[in-house]
N, C-alpha and C positions, 0 to 999 in steps of 0.2 A: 535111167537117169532123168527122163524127160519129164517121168511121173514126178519123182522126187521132188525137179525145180517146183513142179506145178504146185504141189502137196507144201512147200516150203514158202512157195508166195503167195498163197493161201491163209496161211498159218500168218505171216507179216501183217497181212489185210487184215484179216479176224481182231488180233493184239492191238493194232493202230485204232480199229472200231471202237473195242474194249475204252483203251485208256480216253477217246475221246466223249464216250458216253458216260465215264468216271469225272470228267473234268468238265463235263456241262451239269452232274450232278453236284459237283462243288460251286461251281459257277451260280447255281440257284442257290446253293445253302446258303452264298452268303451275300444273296440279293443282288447280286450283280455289283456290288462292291467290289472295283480295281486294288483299293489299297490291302486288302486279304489277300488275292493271288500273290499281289508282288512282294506281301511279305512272306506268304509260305515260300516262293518258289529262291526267295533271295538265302532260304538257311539249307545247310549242309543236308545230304542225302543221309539218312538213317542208318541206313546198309539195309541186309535184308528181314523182312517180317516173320520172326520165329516163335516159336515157345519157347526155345531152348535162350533166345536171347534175353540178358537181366533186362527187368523190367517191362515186357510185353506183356505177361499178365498183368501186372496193376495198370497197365498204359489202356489195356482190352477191358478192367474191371470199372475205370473211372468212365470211358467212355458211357458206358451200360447206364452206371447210378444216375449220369447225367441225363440221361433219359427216362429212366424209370421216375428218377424221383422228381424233377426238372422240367421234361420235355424238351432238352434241349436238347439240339444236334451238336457233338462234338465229333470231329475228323481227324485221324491219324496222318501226322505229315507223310509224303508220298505212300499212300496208302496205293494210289490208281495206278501208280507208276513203279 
C-alpha cells in the first residue's frame, strides 16, 4: 500500500508539472496578455478531447492550416488541462 501512495503522489506531481509547463506555454503565446487568459478560462470546459467527439477533427484540421498557411499559433480551449 505504501508503494502505491508513493506511486500515486508521484503521478499528482508529474500532472501538476505537466499542466503548469502547458499554461506557461500559453502564457508566452499570447505575450503575457491577461485579457486571453481571463477570457479562455471564463468559457465552459469542452468535456473531453476525442476523435470520436463532433468536430474535433475540423477543430485539429483548422488549427494545422493556420500554421501552415499563416504561421500563426492557434490553441485548443483547455487543451493543458
Amino acid at each position: 500500500m505504501d508503494d502505491w501512495r508513493l506511486e500515486s503522489d508521484v503521478l499528482e506531481r508529474i500532472g501538476r508539472q505537466l499542466r503548469s509547463v502547458g499554461d506557461a506555454m500559453a502564457w508566452r503565446a499570447f505575450g503575457y496578455d491577461r485579457r486571453y487568459i481571463l477570457t479562455l478560462r471564463r468559457n465552459e470546459a469542452p468535456g473531453p478531447m476525442t476523435l470520436a467527439k463532433e468536430g474535433t477533427v475540423h477543430e485539429v484540421q483548422f488549427i494545422q492550416d493556420q500554421w501552415s498557411e499563416h504561421r500563426r499559433l492557434a490553441m485548443l480551449h483547455d487543451l493543458t488541462n
